[in-house]
Backbone as CSV, one residue per row, in Angstrom:
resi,resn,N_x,N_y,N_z,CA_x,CA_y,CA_z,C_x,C_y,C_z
1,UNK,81.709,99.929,123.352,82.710,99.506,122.379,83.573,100.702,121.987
2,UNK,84.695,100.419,122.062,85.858,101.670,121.596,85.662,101.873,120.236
3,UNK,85.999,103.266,119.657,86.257,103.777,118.436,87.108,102.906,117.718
4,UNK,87.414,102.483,116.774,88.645,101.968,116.060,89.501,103.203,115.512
5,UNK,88.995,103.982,115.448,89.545,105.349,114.508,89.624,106.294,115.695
6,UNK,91.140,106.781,115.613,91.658,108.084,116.867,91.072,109.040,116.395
7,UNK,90.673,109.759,118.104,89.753,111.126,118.448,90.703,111.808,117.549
8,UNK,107.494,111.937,84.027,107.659,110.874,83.705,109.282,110.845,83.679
9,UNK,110.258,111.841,83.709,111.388,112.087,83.927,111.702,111.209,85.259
10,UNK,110.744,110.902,85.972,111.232,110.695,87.178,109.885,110.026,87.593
11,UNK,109.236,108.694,87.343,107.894,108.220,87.704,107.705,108.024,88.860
12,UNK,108.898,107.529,89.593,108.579,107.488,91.093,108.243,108.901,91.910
13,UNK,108.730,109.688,91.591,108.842,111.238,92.159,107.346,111.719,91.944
14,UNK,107.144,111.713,90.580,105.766,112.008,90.098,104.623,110.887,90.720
15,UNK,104.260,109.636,91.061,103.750,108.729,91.619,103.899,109.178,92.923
16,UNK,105.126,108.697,93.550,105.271,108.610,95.459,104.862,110.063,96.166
17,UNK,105.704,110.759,95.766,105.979,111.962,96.164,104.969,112.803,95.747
18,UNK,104.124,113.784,96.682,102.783,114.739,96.220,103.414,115.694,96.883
19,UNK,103.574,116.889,96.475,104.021,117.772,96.480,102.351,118.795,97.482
20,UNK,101.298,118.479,96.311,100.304,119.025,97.466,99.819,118.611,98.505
21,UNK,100.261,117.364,99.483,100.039,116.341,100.408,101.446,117.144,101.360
22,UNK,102.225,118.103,101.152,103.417,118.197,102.134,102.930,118.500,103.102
23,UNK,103.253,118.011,104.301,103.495,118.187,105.487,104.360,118.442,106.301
24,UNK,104.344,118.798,107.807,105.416,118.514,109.024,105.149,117.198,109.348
25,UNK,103.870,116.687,109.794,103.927,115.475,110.602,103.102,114.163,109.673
26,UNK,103.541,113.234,109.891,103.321,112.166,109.291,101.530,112.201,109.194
27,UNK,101.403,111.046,108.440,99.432,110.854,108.219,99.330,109.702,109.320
28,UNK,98.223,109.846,109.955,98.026,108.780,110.637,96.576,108.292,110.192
29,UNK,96.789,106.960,110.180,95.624,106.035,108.923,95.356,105.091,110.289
30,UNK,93.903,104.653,110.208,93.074,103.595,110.642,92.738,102.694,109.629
31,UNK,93.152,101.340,109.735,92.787,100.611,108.815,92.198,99.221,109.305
32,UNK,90.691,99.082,108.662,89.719,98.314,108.959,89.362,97.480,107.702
33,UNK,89.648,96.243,108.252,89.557,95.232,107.068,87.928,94.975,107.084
34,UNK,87.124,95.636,106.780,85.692,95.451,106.814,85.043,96.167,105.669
35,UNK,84.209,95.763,104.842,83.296,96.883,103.814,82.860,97.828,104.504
36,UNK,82.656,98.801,103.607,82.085,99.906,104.226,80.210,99.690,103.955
37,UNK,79.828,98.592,102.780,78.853,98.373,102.570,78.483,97.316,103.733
38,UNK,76.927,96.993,104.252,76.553,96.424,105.590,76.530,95.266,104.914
39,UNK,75.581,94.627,103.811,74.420,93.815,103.637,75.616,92.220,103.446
40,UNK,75.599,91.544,103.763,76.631,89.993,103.817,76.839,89.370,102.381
41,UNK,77.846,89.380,102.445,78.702,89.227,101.614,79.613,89.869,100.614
42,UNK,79.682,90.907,101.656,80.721,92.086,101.000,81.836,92.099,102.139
43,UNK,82.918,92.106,101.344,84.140,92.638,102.327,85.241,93.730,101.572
44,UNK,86.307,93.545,102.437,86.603,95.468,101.730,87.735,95.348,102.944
45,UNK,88.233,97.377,102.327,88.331,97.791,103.882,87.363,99.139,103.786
46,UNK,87.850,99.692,104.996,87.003,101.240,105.329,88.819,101.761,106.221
47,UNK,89.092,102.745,105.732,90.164,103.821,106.460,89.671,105.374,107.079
48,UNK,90.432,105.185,107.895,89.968,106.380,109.000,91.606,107.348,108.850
49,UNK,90.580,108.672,108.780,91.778,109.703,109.599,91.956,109.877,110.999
50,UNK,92.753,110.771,111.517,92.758,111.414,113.096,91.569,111.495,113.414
51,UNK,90.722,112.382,112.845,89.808,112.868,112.543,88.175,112.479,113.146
52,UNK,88.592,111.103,112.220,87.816,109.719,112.319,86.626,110.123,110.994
53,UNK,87.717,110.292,109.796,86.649,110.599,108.853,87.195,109.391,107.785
54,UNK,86.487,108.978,107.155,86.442,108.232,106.041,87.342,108.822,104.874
55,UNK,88.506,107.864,104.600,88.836,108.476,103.473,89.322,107.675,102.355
56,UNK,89.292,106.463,102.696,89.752,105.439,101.703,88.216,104.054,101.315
57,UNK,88.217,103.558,101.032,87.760,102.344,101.110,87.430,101.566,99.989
58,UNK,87.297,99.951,100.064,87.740,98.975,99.226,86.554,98.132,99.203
59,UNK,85.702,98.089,98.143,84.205,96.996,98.445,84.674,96.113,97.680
60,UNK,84.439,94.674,98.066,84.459,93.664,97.215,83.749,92.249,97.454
61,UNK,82.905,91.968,95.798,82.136,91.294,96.108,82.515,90.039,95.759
62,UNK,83.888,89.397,95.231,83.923,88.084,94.807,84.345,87.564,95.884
63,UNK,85.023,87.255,96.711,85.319,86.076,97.441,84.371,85.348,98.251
64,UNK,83.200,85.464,97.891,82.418,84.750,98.552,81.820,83.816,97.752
65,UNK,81.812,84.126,95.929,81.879,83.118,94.948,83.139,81.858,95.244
66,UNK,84.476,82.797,95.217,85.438,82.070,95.175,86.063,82.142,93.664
67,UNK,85.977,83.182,92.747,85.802,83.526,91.207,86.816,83.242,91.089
68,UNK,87.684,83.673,89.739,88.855,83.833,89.502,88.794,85.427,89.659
69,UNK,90.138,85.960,90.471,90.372,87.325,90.828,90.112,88.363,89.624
70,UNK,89.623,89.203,90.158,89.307,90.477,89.217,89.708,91.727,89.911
71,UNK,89.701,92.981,89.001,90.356,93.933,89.216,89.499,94.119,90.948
72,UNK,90.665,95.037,91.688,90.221,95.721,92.594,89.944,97.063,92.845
73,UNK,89.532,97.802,93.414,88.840,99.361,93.177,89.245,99.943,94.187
74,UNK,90.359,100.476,94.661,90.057,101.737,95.770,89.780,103.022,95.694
75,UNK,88.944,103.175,96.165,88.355,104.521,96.227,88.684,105.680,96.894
76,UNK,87.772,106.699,97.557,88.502,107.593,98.254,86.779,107.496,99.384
77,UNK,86.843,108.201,100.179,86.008,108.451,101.199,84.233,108.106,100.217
78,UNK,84.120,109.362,99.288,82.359,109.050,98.767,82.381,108.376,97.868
79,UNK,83.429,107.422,97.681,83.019,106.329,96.585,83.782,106.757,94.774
80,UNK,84.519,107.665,94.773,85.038,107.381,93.563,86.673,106.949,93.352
81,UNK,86.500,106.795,92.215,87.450,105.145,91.612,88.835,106.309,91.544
82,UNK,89.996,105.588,92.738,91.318,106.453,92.344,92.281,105.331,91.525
83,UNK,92.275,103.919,92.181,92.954,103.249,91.466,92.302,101.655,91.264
84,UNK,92.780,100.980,90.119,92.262,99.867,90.112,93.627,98.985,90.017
85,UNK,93.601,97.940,91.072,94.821,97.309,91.198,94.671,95.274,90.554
86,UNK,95.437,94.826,89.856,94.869,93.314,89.331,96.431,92.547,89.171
87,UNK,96.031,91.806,89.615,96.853,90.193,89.504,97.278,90.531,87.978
88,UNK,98.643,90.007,88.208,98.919,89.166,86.646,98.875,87.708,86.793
89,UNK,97.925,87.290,86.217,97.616,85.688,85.833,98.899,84.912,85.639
90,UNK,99.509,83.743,86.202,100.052,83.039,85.879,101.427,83.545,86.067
91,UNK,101.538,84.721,86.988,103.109,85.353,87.443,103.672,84.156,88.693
92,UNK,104.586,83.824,88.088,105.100,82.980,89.054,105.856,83.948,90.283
93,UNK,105.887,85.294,90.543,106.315,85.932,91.444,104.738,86.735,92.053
94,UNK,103.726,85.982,91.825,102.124,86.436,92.114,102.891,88.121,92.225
95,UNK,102.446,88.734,90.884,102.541,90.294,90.900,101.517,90.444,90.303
96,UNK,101.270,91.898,91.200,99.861,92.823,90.743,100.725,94.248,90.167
97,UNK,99.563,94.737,89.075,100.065,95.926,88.948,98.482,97.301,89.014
98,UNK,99.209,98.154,89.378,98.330,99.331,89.764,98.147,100.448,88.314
99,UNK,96.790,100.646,88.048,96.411,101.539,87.259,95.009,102.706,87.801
100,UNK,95.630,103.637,87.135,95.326,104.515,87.625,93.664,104.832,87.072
101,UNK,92.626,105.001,88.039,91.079,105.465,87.661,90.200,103.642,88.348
102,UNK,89.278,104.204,87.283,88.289,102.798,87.464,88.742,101.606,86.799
103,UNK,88.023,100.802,86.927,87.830,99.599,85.594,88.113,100.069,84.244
104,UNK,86.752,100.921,84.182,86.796,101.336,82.795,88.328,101.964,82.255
105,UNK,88.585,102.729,83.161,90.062,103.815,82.301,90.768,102.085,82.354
106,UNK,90.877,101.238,83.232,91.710,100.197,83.514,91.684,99.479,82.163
107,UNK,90.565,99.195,81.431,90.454,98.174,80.280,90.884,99.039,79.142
108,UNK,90.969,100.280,79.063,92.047,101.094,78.314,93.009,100.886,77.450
109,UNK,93.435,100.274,76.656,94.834,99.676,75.709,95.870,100.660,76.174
110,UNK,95.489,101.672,76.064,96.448,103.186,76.506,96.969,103.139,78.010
111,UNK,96.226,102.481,78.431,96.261,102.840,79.977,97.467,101.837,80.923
112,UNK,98.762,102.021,80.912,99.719,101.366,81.161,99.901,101.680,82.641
113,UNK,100.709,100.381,83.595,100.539,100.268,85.108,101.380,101.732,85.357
114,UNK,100.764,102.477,86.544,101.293,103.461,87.598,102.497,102.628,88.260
115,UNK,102.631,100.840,88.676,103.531,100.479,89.288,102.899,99.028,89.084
116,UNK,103.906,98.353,89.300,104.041,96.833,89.543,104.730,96.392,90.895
117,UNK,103.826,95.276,91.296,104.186,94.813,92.786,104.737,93.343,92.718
118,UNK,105.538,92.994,93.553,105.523,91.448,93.252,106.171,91.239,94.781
119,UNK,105.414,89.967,94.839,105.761,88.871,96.305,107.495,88.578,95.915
120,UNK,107.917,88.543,97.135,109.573,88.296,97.347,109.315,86.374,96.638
121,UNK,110.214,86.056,96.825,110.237,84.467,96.414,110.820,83.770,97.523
122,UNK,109.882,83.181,97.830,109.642,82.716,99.350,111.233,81.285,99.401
123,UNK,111.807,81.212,98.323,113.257,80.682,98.599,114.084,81.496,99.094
124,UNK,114.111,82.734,98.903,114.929,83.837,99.359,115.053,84.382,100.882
125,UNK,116.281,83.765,101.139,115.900,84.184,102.612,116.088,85.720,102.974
126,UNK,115.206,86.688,103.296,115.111,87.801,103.969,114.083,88.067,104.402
127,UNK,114.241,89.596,105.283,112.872,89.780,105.790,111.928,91.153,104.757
128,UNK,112.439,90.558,103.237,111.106,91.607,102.536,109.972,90.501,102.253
129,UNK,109.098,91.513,102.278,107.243,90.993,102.237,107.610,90.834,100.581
130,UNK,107.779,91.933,99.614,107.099,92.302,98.372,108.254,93.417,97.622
131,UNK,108.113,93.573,96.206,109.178,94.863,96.327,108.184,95.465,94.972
132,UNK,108.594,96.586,94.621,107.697,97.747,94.019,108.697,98.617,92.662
133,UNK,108.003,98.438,91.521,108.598,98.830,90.590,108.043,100.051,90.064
134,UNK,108.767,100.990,89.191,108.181,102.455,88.975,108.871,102.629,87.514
135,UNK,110.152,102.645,87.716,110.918,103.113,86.190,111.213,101.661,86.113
136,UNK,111.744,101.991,84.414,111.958,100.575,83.713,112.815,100.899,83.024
137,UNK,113.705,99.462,82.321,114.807,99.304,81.866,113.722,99.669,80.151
138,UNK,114.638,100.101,79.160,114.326,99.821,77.382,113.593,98.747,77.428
139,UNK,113.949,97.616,77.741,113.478,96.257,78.022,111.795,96.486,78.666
140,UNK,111.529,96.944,79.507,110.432,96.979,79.673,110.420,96.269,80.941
141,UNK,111.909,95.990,81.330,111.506,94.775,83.275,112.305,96.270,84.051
142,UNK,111.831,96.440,85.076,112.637,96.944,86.158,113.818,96.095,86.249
143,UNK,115.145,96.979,86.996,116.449,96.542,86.780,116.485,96.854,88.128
144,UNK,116.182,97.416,89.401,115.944,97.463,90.671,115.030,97.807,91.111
145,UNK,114.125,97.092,92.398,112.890,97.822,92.824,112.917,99.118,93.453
146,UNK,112.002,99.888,93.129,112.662,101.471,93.681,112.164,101.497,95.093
147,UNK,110.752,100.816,95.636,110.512,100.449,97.108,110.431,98.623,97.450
148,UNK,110.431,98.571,98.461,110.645,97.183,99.517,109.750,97.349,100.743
149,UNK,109.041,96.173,100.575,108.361,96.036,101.602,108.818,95.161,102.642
150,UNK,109.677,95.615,103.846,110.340,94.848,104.899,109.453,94.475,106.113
151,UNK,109.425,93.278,106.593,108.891,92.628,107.960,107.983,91.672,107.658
152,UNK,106.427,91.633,108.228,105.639,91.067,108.476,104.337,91.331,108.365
153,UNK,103.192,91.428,107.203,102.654,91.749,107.155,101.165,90.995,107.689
154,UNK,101.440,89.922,107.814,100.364,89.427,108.599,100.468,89.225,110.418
155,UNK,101.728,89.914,110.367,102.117,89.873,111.829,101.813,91.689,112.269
156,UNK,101.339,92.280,111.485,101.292,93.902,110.983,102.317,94.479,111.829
157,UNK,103.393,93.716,111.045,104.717,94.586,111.507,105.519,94.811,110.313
158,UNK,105.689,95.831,109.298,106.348,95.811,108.697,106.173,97.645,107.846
159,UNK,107.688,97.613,106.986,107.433,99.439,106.557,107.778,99.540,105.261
160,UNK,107.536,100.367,104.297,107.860,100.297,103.003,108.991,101.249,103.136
161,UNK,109.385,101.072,102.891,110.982,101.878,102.057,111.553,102.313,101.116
162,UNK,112.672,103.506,100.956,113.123,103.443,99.130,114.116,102.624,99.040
163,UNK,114.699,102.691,97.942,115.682,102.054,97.505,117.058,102.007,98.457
164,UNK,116.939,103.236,98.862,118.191,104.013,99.200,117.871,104.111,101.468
165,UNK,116.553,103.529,101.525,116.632,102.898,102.909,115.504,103.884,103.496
166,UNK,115.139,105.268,102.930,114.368,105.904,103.292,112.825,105.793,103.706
167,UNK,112.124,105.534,104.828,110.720,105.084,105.369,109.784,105.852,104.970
168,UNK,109.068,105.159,103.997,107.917,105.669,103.679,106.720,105.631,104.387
169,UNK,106.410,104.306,104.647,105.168,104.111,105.715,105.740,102.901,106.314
170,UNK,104.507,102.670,107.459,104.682,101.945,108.486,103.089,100.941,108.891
171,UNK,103.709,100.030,108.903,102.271,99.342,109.471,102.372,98.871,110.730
172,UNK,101.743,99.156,111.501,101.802,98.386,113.096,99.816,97.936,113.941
173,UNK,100.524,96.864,114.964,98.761,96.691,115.963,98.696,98.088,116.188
174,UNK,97.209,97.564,116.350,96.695,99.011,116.629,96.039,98.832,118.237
175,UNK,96.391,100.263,118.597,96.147,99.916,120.320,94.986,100.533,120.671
176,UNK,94.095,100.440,121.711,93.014,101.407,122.199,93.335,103.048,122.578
177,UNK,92.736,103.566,122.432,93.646,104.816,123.047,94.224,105.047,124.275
178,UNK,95.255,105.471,124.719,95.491,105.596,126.096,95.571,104.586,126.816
179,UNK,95.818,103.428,126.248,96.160,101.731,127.021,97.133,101.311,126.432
180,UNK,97.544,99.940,126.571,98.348,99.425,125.907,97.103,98.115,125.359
181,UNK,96.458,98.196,125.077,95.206,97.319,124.453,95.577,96.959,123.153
182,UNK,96.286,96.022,122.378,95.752,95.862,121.315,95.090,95.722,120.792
183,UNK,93.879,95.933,119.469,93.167,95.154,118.972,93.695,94.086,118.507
184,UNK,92.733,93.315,117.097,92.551,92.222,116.701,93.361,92.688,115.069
185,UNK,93.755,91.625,114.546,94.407,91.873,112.939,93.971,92.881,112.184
186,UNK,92.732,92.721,112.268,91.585,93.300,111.215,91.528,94.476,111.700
187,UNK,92.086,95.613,112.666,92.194,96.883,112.865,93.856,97.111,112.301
188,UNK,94.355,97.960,112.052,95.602,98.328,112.046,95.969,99.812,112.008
189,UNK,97.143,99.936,112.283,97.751,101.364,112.017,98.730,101.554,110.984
190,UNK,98.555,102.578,109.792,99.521,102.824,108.752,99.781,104.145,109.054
191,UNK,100.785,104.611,109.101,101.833,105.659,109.524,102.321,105.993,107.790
192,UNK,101.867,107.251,107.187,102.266,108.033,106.050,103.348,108.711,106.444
193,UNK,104.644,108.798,106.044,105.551,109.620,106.087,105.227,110.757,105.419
194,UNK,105.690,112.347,105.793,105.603,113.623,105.019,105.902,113.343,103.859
195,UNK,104.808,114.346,102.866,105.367,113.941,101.452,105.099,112.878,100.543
196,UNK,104.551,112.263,101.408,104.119,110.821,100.627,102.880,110.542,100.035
197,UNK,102.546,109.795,99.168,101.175,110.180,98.387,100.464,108.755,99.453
198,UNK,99.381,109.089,100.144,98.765,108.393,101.085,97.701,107.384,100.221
199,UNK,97.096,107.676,98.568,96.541,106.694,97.659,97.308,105.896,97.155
200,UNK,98.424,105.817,97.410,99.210,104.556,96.622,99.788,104.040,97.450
201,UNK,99.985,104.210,98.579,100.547,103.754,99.920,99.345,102.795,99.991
202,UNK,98.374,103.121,100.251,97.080,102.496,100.933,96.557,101.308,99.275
203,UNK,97.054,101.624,98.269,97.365,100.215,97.119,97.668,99.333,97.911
204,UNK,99.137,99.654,98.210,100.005,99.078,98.482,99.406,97.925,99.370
205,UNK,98.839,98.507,100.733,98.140,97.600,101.677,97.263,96.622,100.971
206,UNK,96.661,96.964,99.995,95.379,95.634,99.534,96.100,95.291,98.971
207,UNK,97.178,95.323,98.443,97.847,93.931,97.786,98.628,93.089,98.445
208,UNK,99.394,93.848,99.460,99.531,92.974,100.025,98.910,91.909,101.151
209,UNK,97.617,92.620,101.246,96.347,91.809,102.165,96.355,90.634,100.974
210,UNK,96.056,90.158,99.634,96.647,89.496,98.892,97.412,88.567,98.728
211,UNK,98.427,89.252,98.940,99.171,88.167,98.412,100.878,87.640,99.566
212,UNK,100.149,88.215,100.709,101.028,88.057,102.059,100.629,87.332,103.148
213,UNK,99.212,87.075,102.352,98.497,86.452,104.174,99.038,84.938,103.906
214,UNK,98.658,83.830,104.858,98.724,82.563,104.856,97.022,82.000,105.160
215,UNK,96.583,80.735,104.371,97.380,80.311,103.389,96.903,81.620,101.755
216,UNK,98.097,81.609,101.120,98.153,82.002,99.818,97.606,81.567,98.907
217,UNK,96.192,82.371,98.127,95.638,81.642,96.849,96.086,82.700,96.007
218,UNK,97.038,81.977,94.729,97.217,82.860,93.809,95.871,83.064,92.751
219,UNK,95.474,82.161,92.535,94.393,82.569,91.305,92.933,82.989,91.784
220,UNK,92.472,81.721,92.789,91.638,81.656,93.002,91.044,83.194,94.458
221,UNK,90.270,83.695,94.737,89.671,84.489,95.544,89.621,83.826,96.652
222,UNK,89.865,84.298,97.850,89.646,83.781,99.413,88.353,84.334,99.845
223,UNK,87.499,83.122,100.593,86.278,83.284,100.444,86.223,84.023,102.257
224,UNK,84.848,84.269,102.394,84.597,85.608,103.347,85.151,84.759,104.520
225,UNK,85.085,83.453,104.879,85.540,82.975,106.269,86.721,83.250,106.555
226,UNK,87.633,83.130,105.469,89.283,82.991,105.668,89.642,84.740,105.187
227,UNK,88.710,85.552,105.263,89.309,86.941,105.684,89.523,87.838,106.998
């Protein structure tokens, strides 16, 4: 069996952009829609570097209840809490927003979203997935999304972008090495642009595993068959 993994002035700036993450060449991410925990009835993902080291991953135990959705946890490689990402109940544009730590910092009164995500409105004809909010109007709504998620995400063709058209990441099939082999859905490739903060990028992906696949449950949890 082949490897899956290759041998506040400015909130977006401060969020997207990591200054200690600079690079020359882009990140190259393995992404495996699988827990990293064995025992059944856990699903998740697990992310790979070049490397083939562990550096992300996502355990989750409700959809096999079928609950009403609860916060989500991504972590980093040994298991601690970088962000916790959750549905807003009853958003008729099914948006999640991202906070920063565990649960706990999450249930916080203090603890206000790092970003808000929301599904395009499927009357709208274009080819964005989702679009991504950072700064806000007095009002308290974003007045333009500062990223866009363009293409296909259950077709894992699609790239996030800024405002201004600039490629942040990239999702594409993922191939065997040295073939033209695709795998199966549930492997993929995310392409980090230089500069880019690779923990909020990789948010980005579980929400839209969320709230992009077909068919779409907004409230309810998708149970382990239909992942």
């Amino acid at each position: 069996m082949s490897k899956i993994h290759p041998n506040y002035e400015n909130p977006l700036k401060e969020v997207i952009y990591s200054d200690d993450k600079l690079g020359d060449s882009p990140t190259n991410l393995t992404v495996w829609k699988k827990s990293s925990m064995s025992f059944q009835g856990t699903d998740g993902f697990t992310v790979f570097n070049q490397q083939g080291k562990l550096v992300f991953r996502v355990d989750n135990y409700s959809r096999k209840n079928r609950c009403l959705i609860g916060g989500l946890v991504l972590m980093d490689g040994i298991g601690r809490a970088l962000m916790t990402l959750r549905p807003r109940l009853l958003s008729m544009q099914y948006q999640w927003n991202g906070y920063e730590g565990g649960e706990d910092e999450c249930k916080n009164a203090t603890n206000t979203p790092i970003f808000s995500m929301r599904r395009r409105s499927i009357r709208r004809k274009s080819n964005e997935e989702a679009e991504i909010f950072f700064s806000t109007s007095d009002s308290g709504k974003s007045v333009s999304p500062d990223l866009r998620i363009e293409g296909s995400f259950r077709r894992r063709n699609c790239s996030i972008v800024t405002h201004d058209g600039k490629k942040v990441a990239e999702i594409s099939r993922k191939k065997v090495n040295n073939t033209t082999v695709v795998l199966n859905d549930d492997v993929f490739s995310l392409v980090v642009e230089p500069g880019f903060n690779c923990d909020i990028v990789m948010a980005f992906v579980v929400i839209m595993d969320r709230t992009c696949q077909k068919p779409f449950m907004p409230v309810l949890c998708r149970s382990s068959s239909s992942s």
